[in-house]
C-alpha positions in Angstrom: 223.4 -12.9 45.0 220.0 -13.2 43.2 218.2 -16.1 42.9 218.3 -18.1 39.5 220.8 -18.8 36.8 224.2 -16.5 38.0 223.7 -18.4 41.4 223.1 -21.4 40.7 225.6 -22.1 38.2 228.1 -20.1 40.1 228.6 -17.4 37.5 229.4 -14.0 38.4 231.0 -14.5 41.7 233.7 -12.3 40.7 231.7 -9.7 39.6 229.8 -9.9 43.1 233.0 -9.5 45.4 234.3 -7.1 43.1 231.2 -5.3 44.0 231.1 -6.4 47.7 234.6 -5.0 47.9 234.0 -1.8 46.8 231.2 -1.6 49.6 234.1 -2.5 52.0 236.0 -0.1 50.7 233.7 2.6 50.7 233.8 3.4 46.6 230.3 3.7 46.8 227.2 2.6 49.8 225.0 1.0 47.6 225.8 -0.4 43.6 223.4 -2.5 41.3 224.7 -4.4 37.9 223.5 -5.6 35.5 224.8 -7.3 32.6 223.0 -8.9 29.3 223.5 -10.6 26.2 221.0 -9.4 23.8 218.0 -9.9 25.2 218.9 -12.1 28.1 219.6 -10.6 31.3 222.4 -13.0 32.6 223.0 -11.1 36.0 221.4 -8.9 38.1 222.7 -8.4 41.3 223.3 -5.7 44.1 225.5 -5.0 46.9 225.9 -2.3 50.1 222.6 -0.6 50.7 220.4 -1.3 47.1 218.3 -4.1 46.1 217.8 -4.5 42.8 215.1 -2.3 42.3 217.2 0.7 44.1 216.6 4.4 41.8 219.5 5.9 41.5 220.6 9.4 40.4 221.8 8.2 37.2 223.9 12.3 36.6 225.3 12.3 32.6 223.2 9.6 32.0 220.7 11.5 31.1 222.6 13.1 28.1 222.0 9.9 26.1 218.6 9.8 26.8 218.0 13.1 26.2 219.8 12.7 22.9 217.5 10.0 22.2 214.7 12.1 22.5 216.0 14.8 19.9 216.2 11.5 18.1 212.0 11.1 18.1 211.7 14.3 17.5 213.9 14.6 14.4 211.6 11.7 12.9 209.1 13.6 13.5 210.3 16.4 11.7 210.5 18.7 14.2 214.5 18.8 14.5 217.3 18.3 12.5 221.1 17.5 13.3 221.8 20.4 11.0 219.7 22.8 12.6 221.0 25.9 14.1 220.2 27.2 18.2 218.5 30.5 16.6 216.2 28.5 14.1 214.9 26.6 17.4 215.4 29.3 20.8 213.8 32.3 18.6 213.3 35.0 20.6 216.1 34.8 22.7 219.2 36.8 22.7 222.5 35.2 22.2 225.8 35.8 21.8 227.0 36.1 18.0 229.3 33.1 18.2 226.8 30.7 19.7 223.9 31.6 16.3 226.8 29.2 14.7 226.4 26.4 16.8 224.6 23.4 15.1 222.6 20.9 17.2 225.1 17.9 16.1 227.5 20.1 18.2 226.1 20.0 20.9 224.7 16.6 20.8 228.7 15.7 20.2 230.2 18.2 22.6 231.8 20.1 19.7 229.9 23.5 20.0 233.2 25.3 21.7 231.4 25.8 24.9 232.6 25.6 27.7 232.9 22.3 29.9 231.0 23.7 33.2 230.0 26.9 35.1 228.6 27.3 38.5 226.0 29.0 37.9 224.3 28.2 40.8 226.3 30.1 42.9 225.2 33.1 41.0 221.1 32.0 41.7 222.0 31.8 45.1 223.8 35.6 45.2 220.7 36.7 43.3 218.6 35.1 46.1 220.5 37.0 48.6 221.0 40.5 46.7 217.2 40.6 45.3 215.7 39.1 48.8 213.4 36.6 47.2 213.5 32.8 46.1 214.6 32.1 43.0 216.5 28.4 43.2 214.3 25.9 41.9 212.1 28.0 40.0 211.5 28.8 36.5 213.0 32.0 36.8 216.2 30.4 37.6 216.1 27.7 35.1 215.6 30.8 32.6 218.6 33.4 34.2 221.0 29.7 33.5 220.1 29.5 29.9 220.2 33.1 29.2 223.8 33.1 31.0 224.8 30.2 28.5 223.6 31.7 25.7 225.3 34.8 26.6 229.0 33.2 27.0 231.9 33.4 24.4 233.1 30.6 22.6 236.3 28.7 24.1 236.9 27.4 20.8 234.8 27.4 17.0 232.4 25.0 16.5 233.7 21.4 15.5 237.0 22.1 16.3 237.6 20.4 19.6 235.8 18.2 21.7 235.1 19.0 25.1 232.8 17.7 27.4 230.0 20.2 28.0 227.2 20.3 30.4 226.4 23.8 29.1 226.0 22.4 25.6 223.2 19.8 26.8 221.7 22.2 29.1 220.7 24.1 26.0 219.8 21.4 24.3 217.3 20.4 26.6 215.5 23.9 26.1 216.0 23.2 22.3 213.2 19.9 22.7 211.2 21.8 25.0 210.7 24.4 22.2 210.4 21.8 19.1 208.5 20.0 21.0 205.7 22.5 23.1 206.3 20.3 26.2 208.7 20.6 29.2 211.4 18.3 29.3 209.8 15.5 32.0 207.0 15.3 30.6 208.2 14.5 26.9 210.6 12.1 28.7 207.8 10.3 29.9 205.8 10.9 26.5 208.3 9.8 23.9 210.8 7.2 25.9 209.8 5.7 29.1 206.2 5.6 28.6 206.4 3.7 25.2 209.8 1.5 26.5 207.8 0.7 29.6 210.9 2.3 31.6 208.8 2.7 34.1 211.2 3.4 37.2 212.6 6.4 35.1 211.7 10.1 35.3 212.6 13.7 36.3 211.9 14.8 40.0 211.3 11.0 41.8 209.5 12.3 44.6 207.3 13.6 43.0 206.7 10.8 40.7 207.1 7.7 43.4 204.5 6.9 46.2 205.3 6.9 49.4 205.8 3.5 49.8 208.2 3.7 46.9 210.6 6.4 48.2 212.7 3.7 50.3 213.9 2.6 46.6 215.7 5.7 46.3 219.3 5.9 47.1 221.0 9.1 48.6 224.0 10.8 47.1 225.6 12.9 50.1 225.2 16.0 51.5 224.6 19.2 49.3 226.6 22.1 50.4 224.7 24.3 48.6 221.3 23.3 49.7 222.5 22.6 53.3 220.9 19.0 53.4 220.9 15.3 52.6 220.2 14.4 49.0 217.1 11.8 48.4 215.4 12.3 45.8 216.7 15.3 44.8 219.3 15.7 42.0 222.9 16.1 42.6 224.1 18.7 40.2 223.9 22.0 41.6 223.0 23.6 38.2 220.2 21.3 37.6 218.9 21.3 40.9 218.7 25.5 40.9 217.2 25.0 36.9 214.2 23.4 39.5 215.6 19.3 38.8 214.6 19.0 35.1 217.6 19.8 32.8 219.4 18.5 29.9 222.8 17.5 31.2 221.5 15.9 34.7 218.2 15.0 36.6 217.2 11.6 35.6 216.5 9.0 38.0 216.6 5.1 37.0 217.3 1.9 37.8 219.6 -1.1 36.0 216.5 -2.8 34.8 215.2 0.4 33.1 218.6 1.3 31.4 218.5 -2.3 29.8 215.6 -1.5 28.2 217.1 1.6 27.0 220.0 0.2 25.9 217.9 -3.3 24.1 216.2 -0.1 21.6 219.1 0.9 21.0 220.3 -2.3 20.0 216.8 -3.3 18.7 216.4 0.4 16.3 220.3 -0.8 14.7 218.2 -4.1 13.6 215.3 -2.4 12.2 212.6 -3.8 15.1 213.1 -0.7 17.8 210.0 1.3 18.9 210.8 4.9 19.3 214.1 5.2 17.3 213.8 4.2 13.5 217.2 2.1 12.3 218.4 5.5 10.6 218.5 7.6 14.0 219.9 4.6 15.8 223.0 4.3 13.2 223.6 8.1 13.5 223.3 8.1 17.3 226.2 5.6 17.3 228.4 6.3 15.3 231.2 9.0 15.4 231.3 12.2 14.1 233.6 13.1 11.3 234.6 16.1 12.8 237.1 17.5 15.0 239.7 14.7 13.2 239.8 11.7 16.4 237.3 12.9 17.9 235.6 10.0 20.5 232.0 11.5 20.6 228.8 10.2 18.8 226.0 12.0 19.1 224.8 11.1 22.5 227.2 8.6 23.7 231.0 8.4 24.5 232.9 5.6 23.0 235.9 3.9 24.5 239.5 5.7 24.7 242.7 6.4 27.0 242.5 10.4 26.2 240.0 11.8 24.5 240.9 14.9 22.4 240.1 18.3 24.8 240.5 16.1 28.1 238.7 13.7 30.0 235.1 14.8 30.9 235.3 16.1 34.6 233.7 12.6 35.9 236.3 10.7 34.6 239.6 13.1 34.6 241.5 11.1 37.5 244.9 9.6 37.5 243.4 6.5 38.0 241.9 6.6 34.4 244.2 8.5 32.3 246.2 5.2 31.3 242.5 3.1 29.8 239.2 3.2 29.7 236.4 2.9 32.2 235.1 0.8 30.0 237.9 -1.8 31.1 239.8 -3.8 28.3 237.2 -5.8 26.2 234.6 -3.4 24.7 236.3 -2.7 21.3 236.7 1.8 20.8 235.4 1.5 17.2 232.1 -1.1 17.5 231.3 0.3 21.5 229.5 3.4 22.9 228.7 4.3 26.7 228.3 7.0 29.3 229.4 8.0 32.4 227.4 9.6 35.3 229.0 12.0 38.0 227.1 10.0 41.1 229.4 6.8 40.2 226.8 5.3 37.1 227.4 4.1 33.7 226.2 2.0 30.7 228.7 0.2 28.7 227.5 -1.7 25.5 229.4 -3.6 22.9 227.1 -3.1 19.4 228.1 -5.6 17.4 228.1 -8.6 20.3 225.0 -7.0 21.8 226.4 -6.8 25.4 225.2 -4.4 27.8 226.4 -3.6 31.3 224.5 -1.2 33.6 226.6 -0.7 37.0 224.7 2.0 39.3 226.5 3.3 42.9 226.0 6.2 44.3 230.3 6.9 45.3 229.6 10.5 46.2 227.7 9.4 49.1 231.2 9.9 51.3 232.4 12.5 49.6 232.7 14.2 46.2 236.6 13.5 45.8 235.9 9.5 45.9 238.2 8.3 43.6 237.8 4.4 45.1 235.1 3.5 41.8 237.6 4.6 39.0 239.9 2.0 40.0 237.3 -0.7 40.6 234.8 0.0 37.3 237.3 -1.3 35.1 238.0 -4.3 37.1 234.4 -5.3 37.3 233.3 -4.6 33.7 236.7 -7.4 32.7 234.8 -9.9 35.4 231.5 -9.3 33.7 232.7 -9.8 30.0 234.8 -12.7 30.9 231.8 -14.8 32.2 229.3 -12.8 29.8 231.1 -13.6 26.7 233.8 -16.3 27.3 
């Protein structure tokens, strides 16, 4: 354990073998928590292969970040939740169905697209009919969005709720075009920069000295790309968009996150620095429509079954009977995420508690189901010392 108050008063320990255990049991090689009680930090510890200033892969974290930035730019008057995709993406063919979609939807997952596509299977069959490179490029990034764009409907808008990569993918074009800059470097611009995140970004090797790059935790071996993954994102469909997407790419660590999640907490007081009180409120808070739906824009909230499935990194057998979230952040006052690579961010609004638990579980394989079991178990340990 780390130095300071969880050791020396001999809080935590639960949480830590909890953690220690799921090295043991191989749920993950490396995982880093954090938990915090407004703005105290009252454990930060690490297990496995990380330290505490590991940089993870942080996968569908990046949706609420991402939603956080169409936050800035709405106050800027730039965006609007009502706004339509063809009042934003002019200029680019879509199908008639998808003119309908609202931003809300897809901030909310309620556009009626569909939950995921491999699309970059179909950059790689390109690569091979046309003879020429394409993953990574721009090219690719814009053959992916096109393809969205071109899709039918699996539903109307706001009448279901499904998990969508697609949906964020597009909406990651849709701040690119409100806001004249590509999507890593408004991250940087609009969120990390001013929150001090400084750990957090698009394309880490890039972005990290050389010195740095041992921070960075590996998530397995890509198939597709026939190698190791450090530093490099773990979606396929972001990784052939050239690493800077919507739904996926993000890199972070715990300490950053808690920043992100104390403006959060912060903007719903009044006192936050990017997000006014008014875009914090309406990022956490449910949408009306479909009728149960679990979805804010930007964040999950917590629920045995959400309407239209569980999203694909949490539909397990292991889950289908509670939350992730584990028994004592409330559904109607809590909102979090989940990330494919084995990370989330859990935070109870009206207590202010915030728990960041990064691992990187696809390290053995993609099937690891070990951390679904476990996640629960250590977000109980955390809130029983956190808030007895």
């Amino acid at each position: 354990m780390i130095p300071g108050a969880t050791e020396k008063e001999g809080r935590f320990r639960s949480t830590q073998d909890l953690l220690e255990e799921g090295v043991r049991r191989k749920a993950y090689g490396a995982a880093v928590l954090l938990a915090a009680r407004g703005e105290e930090i009252a454990c930060h510890t690490a297990a496995g292969e990380a330290r505490l200033s590991s940089v993870f892969d942080i996968a569908s974290l990046t949706k609420p970040m991402v939603a956080a930035l169409f936050f800035v730019l709405s106050q800027e008057g730039k965006l609007a939740l009502e706004d339509q995709i063809p009042e934003v993406l002019t200029g680019r063919a879509a199908n008639p169905a998808v003119r309908h979609i609202r931003l809300v939807h897809l901030l909310a997952h309620t556009s009626g697209l569909s939950a995921y596509r491999p699309f970059y299977a179909d950059v790689l069959e390109a690569e091979r009919k046309e003879g020429r490179r394409l993953w990574g490029t721009s090219e690719a990034h814009d053959r992916i969005l096109d393809a969205v764009l071109s899709l039918p409907l699996d539903a109307a808008p706001e009448t279901a709720c499904v998990y969508s990569d697609l949906g964020y993918m597009l909406l990651g074009r849709v701040l690119e075009a409100a806001s004249g800059k590509p999507l890593d470097r408004l991250l940087q611009a609009a969120l990390a920069g001013p929150l001090q995140m400084r750990d957090t970004c698009y394309l880490p090797l890039g972005a990290l000295s050389e010195c740095e790059t041992g921070r960075l935790v590996p998530t397995g071996y890509s198939e597709a790309r026939g190698r190791e993954k450090l530093g490099e994102v773990d979606d396929e469909n972001a990784a052939a968009m050239g690493g800077v997407a919507g739904h996926a790419g993000i890199f972070s660590t715990a300490y950053d996150l808690f920043l992100f999640a104390r403006e959060i907490l912060r903007a719903r007081r009044g006192e936050g620095s990017v997000l006014s009180r008014q875009s914090a409120l309406k990022m956490t808070t449910k949408v009306p429509s479909p009728p149960g739906v679990s979805r804010t824009p930007g964040w999950d909230t917590p629920t045995s079954i959400p309407r239209g499935g569980l999203p694909p990194e949490t539909d397990s057998p292991l889950n289908r009977g509670g939350s992730q979230a584990g028994k004592y952040f409330p559904p109607g006052s809590s909102i979090g995420h989940l990330g494919y690579t084995g990370c989330s961010l859990w935070i109870d609004l009206p207590r202010e508690a915030t728990i960041v638990l990064l691992t990187n579980r696809l390290l053995y394989r993609k099937q690891n189901d070990g951390l679904k079991s476990l996640r629960p178990l250590i977000h109980d340990a955390v809130i029983e010392e956190l808030l007895p």
